[in-house]
KOLTOR-819377 format. One record per residue (C-alpha): x, y, z; residue number from 1; residue in one letter. Coordinates in steps of 0.25 Angstrom, whole numbers, plus 2048, in hexadecimal, padded with zeros to 3 digits. Each point is the difference from the previous one (the first is absolute). Layout:
# KOLTOR-819377
- c1, c2, c3, drense, gunu
- X, Y, Z, NUM, A
...
# end
This chain:
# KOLTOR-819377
- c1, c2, c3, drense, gunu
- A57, 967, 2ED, 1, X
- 80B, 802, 7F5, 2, X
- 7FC, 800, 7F2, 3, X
- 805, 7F7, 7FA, 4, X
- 806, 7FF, 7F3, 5, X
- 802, 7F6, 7F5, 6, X
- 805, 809, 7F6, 7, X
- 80B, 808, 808, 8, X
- 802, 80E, 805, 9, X
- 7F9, 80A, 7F5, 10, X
- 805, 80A, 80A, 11, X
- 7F6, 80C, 800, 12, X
- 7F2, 7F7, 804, 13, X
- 7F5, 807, 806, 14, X
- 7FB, 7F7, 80C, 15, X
- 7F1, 802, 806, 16, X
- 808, 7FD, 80F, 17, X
- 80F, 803, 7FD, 18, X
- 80B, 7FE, 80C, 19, X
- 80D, 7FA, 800, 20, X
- 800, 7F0, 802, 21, X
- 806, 7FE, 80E, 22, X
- 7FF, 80F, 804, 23, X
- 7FA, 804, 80C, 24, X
- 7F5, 807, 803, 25, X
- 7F6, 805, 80B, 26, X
- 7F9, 7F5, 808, 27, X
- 7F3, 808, 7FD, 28, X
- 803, 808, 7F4, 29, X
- 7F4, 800, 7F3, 30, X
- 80B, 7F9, 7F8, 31, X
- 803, 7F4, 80C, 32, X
- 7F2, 7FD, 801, 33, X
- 7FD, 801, 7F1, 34, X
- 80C, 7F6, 7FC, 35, X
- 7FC, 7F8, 80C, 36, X
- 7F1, 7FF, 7FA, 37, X
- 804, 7FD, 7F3, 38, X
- 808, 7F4, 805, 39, X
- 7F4, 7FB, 808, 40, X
- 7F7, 802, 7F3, 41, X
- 80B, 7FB, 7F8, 42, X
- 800, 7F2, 807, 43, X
- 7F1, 7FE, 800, 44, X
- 801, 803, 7F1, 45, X
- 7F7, 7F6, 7F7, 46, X
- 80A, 7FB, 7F9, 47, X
- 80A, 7FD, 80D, 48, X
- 7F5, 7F9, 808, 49, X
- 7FE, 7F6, 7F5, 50, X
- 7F3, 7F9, 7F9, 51, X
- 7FB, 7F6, 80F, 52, X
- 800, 7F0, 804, 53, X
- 7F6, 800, 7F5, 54, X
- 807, 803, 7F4, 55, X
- 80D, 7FC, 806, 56, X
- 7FA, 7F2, 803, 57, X
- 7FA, 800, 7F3, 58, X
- 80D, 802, 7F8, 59, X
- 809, 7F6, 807, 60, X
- 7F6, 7F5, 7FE, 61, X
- 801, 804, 7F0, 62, X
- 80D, 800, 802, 63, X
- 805, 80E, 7FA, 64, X
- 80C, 804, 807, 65, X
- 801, 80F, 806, 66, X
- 806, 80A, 7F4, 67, X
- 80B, 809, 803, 68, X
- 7FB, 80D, 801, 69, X
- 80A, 809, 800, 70, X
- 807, 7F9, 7F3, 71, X
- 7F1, 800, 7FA, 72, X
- 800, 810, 803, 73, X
- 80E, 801, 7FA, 74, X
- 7FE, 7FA, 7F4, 75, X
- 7F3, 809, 7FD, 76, X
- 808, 80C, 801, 77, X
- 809, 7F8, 7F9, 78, X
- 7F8, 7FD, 7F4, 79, X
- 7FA, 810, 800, 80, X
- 80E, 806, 7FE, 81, X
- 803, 7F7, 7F7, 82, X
- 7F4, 805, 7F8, 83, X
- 802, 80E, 803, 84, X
- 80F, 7FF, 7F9, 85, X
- 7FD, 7F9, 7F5, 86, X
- 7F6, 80A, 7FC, 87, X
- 80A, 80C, 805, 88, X
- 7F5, 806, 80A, 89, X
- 806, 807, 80C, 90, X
- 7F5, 7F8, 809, 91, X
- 7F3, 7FB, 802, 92, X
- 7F5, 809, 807, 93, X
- 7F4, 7F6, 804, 94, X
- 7F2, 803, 805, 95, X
- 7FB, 7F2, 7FD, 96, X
- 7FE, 7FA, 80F, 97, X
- 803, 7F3, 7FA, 98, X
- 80E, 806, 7F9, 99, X
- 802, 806, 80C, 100, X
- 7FF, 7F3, 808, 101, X
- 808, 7F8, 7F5, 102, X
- 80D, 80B, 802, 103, X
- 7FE, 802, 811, 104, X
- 7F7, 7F4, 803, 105, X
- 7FA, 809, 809, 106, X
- 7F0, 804, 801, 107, X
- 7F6, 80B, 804, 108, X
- 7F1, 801, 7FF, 109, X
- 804, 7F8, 7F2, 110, X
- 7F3, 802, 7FA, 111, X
- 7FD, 80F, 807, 112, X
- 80F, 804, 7F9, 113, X
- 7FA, 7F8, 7F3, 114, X
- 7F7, 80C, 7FC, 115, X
- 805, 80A, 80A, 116, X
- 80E, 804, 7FC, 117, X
- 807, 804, 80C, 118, X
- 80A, 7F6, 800, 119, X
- 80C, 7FF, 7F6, 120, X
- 80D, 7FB, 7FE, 121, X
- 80D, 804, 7F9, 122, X
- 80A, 7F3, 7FD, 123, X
- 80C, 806, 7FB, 124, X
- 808, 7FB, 7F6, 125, X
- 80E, 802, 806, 126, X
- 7FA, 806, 80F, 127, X
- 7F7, 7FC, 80B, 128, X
- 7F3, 7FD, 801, 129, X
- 7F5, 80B, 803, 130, X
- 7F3, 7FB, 807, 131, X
- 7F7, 80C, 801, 132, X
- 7F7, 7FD, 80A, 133, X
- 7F0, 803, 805, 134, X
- 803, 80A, 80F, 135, X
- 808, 7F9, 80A, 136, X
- 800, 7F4, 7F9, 137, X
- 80F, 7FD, 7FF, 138, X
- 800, 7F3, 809, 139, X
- 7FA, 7FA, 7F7, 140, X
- 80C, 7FD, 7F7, 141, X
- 809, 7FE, 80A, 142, X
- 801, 7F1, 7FF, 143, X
- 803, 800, 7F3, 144, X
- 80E, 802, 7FF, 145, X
- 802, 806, 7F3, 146, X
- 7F8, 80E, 802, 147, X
- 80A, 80B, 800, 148, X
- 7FA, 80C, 805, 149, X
- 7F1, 802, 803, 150, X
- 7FA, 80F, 7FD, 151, X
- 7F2, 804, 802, 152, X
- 7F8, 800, 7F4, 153, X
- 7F9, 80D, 7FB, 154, X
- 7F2, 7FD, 7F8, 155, X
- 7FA, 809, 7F6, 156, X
- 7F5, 7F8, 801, 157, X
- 7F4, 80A, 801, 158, X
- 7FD, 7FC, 80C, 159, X
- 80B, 805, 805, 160, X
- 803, 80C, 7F7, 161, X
- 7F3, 805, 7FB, 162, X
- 800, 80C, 7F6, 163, X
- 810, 801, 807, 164, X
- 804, 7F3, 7FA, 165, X
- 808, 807, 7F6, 166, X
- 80A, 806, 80D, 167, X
- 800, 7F0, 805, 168, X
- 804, 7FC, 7F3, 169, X
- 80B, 807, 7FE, 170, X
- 807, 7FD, 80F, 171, X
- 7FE, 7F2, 7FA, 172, X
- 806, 803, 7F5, 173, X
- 80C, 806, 805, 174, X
- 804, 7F4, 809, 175, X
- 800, 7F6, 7F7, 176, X
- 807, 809, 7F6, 177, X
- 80A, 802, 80A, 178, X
- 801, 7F1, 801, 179, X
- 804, 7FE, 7F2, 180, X
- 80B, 80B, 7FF, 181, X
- 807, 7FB, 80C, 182, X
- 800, 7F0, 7FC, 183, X
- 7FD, 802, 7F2, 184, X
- 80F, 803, 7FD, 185, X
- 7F9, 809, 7F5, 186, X
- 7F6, 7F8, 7FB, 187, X
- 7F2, 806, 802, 188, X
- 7F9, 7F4, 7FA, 189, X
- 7F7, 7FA, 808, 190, X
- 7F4, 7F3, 802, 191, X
- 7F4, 802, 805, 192, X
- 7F6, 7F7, 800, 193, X
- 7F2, 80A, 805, 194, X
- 801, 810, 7FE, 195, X
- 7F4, 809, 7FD, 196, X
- 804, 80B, 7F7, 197, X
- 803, 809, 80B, 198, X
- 80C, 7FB, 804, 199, X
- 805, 7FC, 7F4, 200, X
- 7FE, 80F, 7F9, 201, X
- 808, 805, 80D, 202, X
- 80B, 7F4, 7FF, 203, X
- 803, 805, 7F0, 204, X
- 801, 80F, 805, 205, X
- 80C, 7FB, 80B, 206, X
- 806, 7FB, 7F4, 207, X
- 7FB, 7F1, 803, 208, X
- 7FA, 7F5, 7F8, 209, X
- 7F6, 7F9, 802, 210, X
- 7FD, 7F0, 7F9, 211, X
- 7F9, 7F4, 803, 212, X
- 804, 7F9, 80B, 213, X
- 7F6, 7F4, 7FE, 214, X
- 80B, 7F9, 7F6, 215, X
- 80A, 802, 80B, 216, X
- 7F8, 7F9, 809, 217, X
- 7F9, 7F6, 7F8, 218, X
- 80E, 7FB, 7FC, 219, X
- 807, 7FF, 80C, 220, X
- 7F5, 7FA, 807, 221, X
- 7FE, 7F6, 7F4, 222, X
- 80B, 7F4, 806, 223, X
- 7FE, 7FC, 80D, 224, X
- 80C, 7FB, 808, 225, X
- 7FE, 7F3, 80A, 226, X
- 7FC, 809, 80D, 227, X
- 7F5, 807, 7F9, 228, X
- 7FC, 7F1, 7FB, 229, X
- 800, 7FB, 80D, 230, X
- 7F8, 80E, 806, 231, X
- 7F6, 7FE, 7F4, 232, X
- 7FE, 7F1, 802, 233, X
- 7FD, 802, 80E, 234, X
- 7F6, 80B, 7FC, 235, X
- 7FB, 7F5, 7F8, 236, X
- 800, 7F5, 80A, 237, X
- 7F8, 80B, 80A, 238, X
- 7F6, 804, 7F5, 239, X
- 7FD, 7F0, 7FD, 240, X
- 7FD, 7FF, 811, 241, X
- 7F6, 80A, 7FF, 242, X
- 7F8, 7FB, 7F1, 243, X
- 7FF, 7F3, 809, 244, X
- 7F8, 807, 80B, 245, X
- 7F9, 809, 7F5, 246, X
- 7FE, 7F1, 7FA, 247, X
- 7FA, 7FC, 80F, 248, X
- 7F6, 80A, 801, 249, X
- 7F9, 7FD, 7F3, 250, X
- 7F3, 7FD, 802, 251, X
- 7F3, 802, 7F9, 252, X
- 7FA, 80B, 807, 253, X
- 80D, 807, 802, 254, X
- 802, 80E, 7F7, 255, X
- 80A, 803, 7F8, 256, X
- 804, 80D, 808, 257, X
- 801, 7F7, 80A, 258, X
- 809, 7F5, 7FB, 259, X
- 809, 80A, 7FB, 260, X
- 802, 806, 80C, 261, X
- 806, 7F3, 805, 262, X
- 80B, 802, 7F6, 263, X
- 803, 80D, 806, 264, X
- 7FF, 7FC, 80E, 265, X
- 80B, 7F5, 7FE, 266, X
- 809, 807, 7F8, 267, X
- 802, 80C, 80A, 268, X
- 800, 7F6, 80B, 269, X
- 80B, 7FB, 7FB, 270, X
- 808, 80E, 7FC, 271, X
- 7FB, 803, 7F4, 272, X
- 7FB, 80B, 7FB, 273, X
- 7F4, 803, 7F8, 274, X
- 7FA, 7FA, 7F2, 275, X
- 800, 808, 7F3, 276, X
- 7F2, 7FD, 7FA, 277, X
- 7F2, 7FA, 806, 278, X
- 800, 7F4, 7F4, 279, X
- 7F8, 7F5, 807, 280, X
- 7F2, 7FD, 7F9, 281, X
- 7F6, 7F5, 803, 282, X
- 7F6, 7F7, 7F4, 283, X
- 7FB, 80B, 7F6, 284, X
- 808, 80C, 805, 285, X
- 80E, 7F7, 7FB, 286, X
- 7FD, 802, 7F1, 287, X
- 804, 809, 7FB, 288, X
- 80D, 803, 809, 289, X
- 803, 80C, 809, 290, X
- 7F4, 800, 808, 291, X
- 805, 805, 80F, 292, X
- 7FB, 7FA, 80A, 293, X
- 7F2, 803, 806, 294, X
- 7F5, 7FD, 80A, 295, X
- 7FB, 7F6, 7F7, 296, X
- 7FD, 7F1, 808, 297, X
- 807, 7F5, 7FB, 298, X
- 7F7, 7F3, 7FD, 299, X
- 802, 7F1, 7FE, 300, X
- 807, 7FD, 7F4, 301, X
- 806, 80E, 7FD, 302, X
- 80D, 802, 7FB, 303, X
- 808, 809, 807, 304, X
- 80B, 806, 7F9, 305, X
- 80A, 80A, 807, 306, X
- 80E, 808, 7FD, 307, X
- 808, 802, 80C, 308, X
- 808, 80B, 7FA, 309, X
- 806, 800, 80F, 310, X
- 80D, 808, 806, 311, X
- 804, 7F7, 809, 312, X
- 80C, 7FF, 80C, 313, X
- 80D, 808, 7FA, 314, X
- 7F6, 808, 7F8, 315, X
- 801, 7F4, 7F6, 316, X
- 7F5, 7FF, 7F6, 317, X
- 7F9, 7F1, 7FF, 318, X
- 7F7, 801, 7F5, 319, X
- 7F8, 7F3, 7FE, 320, X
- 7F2, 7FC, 7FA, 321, X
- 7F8, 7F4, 805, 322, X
- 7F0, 7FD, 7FD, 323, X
- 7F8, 7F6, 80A, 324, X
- 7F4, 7F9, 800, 325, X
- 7F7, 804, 80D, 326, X
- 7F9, 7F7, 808, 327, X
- 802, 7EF, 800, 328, X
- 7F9, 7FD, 7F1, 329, X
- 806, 7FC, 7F2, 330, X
- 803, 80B, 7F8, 331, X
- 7F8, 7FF, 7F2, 332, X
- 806, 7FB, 7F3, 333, X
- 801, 810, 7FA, 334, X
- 808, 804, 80E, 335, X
- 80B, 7F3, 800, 336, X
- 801, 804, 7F0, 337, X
- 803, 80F, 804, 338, X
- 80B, 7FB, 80A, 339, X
- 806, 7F5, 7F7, 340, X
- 803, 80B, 7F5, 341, X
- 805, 80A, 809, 342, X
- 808, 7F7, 808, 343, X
- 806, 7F9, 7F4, 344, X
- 803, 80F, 7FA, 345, X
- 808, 804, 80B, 346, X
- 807, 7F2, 800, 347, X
- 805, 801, 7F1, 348, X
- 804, 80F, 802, 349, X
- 809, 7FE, 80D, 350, X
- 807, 7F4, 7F8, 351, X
- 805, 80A, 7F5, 352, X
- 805, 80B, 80B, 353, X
- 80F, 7FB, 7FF, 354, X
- 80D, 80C, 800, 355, X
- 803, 805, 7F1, 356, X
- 7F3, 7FF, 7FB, 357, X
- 7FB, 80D, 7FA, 358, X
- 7F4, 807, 805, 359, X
- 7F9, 7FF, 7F1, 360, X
- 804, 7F1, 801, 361, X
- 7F9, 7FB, 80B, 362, X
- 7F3, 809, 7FD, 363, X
- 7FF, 7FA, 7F3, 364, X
- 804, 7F3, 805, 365, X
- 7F6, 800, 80B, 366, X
- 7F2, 7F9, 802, 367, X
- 7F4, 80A, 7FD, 368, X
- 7F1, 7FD, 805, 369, X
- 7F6, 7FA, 7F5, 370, X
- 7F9, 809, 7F7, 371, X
- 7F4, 801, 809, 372, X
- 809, 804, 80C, 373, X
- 80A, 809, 7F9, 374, X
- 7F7, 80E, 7FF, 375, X
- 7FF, 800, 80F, 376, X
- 80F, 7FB, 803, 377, X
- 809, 805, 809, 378, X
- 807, 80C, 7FD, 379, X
- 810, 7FA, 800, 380, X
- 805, 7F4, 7FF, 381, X
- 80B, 802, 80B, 382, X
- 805, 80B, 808, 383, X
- 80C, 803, 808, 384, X
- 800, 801, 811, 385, X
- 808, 806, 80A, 386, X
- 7FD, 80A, 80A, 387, X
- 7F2, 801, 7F8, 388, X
- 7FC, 7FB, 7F2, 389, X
- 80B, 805, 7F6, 390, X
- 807, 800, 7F3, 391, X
- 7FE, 7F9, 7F7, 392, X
- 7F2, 7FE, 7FA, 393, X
- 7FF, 7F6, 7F7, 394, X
- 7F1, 801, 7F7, 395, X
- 7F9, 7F6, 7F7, 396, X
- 808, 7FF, 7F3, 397, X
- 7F3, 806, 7FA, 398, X
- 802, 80A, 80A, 399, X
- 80D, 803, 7FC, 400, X
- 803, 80F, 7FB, 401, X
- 80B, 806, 7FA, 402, X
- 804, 809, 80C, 403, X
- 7FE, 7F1, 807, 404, X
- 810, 800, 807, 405, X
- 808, 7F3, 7FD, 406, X
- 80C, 7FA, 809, 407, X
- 804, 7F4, 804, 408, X
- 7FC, 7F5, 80F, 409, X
- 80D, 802, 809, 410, X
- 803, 7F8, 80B, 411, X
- 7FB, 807, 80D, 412, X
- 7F5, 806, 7F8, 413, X
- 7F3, 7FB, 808, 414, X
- 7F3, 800, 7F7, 415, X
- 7F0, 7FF, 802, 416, X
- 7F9, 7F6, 7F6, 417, X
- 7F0, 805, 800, 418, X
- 7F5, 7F8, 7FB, 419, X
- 7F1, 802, 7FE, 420, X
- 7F7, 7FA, 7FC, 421, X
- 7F1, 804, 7FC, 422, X
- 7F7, 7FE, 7F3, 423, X
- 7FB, 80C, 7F9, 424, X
- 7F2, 802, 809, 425, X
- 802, 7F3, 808, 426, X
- 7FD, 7FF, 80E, 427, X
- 80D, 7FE, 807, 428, X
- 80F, 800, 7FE, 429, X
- 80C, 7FC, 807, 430, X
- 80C, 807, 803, 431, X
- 80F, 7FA, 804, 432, X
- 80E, 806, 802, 433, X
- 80B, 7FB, 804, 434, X
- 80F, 807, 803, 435, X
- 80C, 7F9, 7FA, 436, X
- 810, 804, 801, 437, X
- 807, 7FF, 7F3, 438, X
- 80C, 7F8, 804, 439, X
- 80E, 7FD, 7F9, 440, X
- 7FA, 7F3, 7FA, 441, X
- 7F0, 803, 800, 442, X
- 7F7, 805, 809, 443, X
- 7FB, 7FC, 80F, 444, X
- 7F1, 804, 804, 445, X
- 800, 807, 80E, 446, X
- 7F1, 800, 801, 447, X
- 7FC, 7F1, 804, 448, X
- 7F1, 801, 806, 449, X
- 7F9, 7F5, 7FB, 450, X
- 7F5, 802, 7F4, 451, X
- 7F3, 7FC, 803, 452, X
- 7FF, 7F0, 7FF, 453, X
- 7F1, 7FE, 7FE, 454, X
- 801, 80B, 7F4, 455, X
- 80C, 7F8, 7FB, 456, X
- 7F9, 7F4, 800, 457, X
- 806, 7F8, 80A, 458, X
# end
C-alpha cells in the first residue's frame, strides 16, 4: 500500500516498507508479501470496520448524522499548525496517546502507550507528519489519511535499555533532531507535551529546544468543529445506551463491582474504549465523594451515585454523572432534598454558560451548595471535554487563586457542569453532570439521560 500523504512530497522520508507506487516486484519477494499484509491488516483496521448494527442503530434513531472524517482529521491538523506558528515552534513532538489520536486519529494499546512510551509523533509546522510507531505496527494508521510517514519508534524506557538507556537515548535524540533541521527551516524550537529529562538534556546538546507542548494542545483542542460534535454526541448517545443497561441491572443484592462493570461492558460493545476512573459508590460509601467502586452489596433504598468518565466510540470522552435510588421504595425526605439542590445547581449554572462570558464571571455568577454541603463540594464547578476531560478548569469562586487562568466561553467550546452534593458527615450525597456545547447564541446540552424521577419528586 502507498503512503499516502496530506501534506505533500517532504522528499527524503524514511518508510518502514519503502517501494515505488505501481512498481513491480517479485510475486514471492519479503517486500510483496509484506505490502500485501499490511493491506490485508490495514482493511480489518478498527477504525475501517466501524462501531456494529448496534451502535449504528442506535445513532440513526438519535438522529446524528455520520461526521466527515477526513475533514474532521484535517481541521485537527489544521488547528495544531496553527498553534505551532503562532507561538513560532518548528513542531509538535507528542507522546500523549490522546494528543496522538487528536493529530493521526489513529490508536495502539492506548492505555499500554499511556505509561509505556514507545509511541510518539512529530507534527511538523511546515512538513509531514511523523507517526513513531510500537514494532510492525505501521497499519495501524493507514486509514487515516493524513500520516505522512511511519518510522519505528525507539524506547529508552528501562525496560528496553537498562543501564544502556543512555545509547537509546541518544539514537532518539538524533532522529527527531534530524527531523527539526530538515523541516524547521532553521528554527530549532520545538512542543512537547511528555519528556523525561533524558531526552530533553540530549535534545539541548543538538542544539534543540525543548517547551511545553500541553498549551499547544490544550488550545487547539479547545474549539470543536461540527464533525467532532457530531463524533462526540454519538459517544454520548452510546454512553446513555449503556447507563440504561447499568440502570437495568440495579438491584438490591447486586455489588457495586458488579454494576460498574455493566457500564464497561456496554461501552466496549459498542466501540468504545475504556473508562478513566472507578467513581460509582453505593449509600454510605457516596459521602464523602471519590469512593471507587467495591465489592460492597447495594441495598434497598441506597443511593447509587457514579461518574462514567468513559471514552467512548471515536475516542470521544462522555463524561456524565447520574445517582439512582435501588430498589421499587420512596426515597426519604434527606435523599429528594439532596437531589433537588444538586439538580437545581446544575440548572442554574448551565443557564449562565453562554459565548463571551469570562471564566471569573460565570464562577462567581454560579450556584454554590449550602453552607453544610460546601466543605465536602465538588472540586470544579465546570470542565472542558474533548478527547478526555480538558482545559479549562473552572473552581468555586472561594476556590479561585491568583494562578487561577481567566479566558472567555467560545462557541465550539464543549464544557462539563459537576455538582455534588453531601453534608459535612451526612449519610449520603448525590452527584450529577451534564455535557453542554457553548453555541453562537447560548448553549445546548448533549447529555440527555433522564435524572431520577422519584428523587426529583415526581
Amino acid at each position: 500500500m502507498a503512503e499516502r500523504s496530506s501534506s505533500g512530497n517532504f522528499g527524503r522520508h524514511r518508510k518502514i516498507m519503502p517501494f515505488e507506487p505501481g512498481g513491480s516486484l517479485p510475486p514471492n519477494s519479503v517486500e510483496t508479501l509484506s505490502r500485501k499484509a499490511r493491506e490485508k491488516a490495514a482493511a480489518l483496521n478498527q477504525h475501517v470496520l466501524g462501531y456494529g448494527e448496534t451502535a449504528e442503530a442506535e445513532w440513526v434513531a438519535a438522529g446524528i448524522p455520520a461526521p466527515d472524517l477526513p475533514a474532521m482529521r484535517k481541521y485537527r491538523l489544521d488547528r495544531i499548525r496553527a498553534e505551532l506558528k503562532h507561538r513560532d515552534y518548528a513542531g509538535a513532538l507528542l507522546y500523549d496517546p490522546v494528543n496522538i489520536r487528536y493529530a493521526t486519529d489513529s490508536t495502539n494499546m492506548q492505555l499500554w502507550v499511556a505509561h509505556n512510551p514507545t509511541r510518539h509523533c512529530f507534527v511538523a509546522t511546515e512538513g509531514p507528519v511523523v507517526l513513531f510507531d510500537y514494532f510492525s505496527c505501521e497499519h495501524l494508521s493507514d486509514h487515516s489519511g493524513v500520516v505522512d510517514e511511519v518510522r519505528p519508534a525507539i524506547s529508552w524506557m528501562y525496560l528496553y535499555g537498562g543501564e544502556l538507556t543512555e545509547k537509546r537515548v541518544q539514537r532518539w535524540a538524533a532522529g527527531i533532531a534530524d527531523l527539526v533541521r530538515e523541516h524547521g527551516s532553521g528554527n530549532s524550537r520545538i512542543a512537547v507535551d511528555h519528556l523525561d529529562h533524558e531526552g530533553v538534556a540530549e535534545l539541548a546538546r543538538l542544539g534543540i529546544s525543548v517547551s511545553n507542548g500541553e498549551a499547544v494542545m490544550e488550545n487547539a483542542r479547545l474549539i470543536k468543529s461540527p464533525d467532532e460534535i457530531r463524533c462526540m454526541h454519538r459517544a454520548i448517545v452510546s454512553c446513555e445506551a449503556a447507563m440504561a443497561e447499568m440502570e437495568t441491572a440495579l438491584k438490591p443484592g447486586i455489588s457495586e463491582n458488579e454494576l460498574w462493570a455493566e457500564l464497561h461492558r456496554g461501552n466496549i460493545a459498542r466501540g468504545g474504549e475504556w473508562i478513566e476512573t472507578r467513581l460509582l459508590s453505593s449509600g454510605p460509601r457516596t459521602n464523602p465523594w471519590f469512593q471507587e467502586c467495591s465489592s460492597r452489596i447495594i441495598e434497598a433504598g441506597d443511593l447509587v451515585a457514579f461518574d462514567t468518565d468513559l471514552i467512548g466510540p471515536y475516542g470521544f470522552c462522555a463524561d456524565l454523572s447520574r445517582t439512582w435510588l435501588c430498589g421499587d421504595g420512596k426515597p426519604t425526605d434527606e435523599q429528594r432534598d439532596l437531589f433537588r439542590i444538586a439538580a437545581d445547581q446544575i440548572a442554574h449554572n448551565t443557564e449562565l454558560m453562554k459565548p463571551g462570558v469570562s471564566f471569573r464571571d460565570l464562577v462567581e455568577r454560579s450556584q454554590i451548595p449550602p453552607p453544610d454541603c460546601f466543605p465536602a463540594r465538588y472540586g470544579v464547578l465546570y470542565h472542558g471535554v474533548g478527547l478526555a476531560d480538558e482545559y479549562p478548569t473552572l473552581p468555586h469562586a472561594a476556590d479561585w487563586t491568583d494562578d487561577t487562568p481567566d479566558g472567555v466561553l467560545e462557541p465550539g467550546m464543549v464544557l462539563c457542569v459537576e455538582s455534588y452534593i453531601g453534608r459535612l458527615g451526612g449519610h449520603e450525597g448525590v452527584k450529577i453532570e451534564e455535557q453542554v456545547l457553548i453555541t453562537e447564541t447560548g448553549n445546548q446540552q448533549l447529555s440527555s439521560y433522564p435524572l431520577d424521577a422519584r428523587l426529583l419528586g415526581r
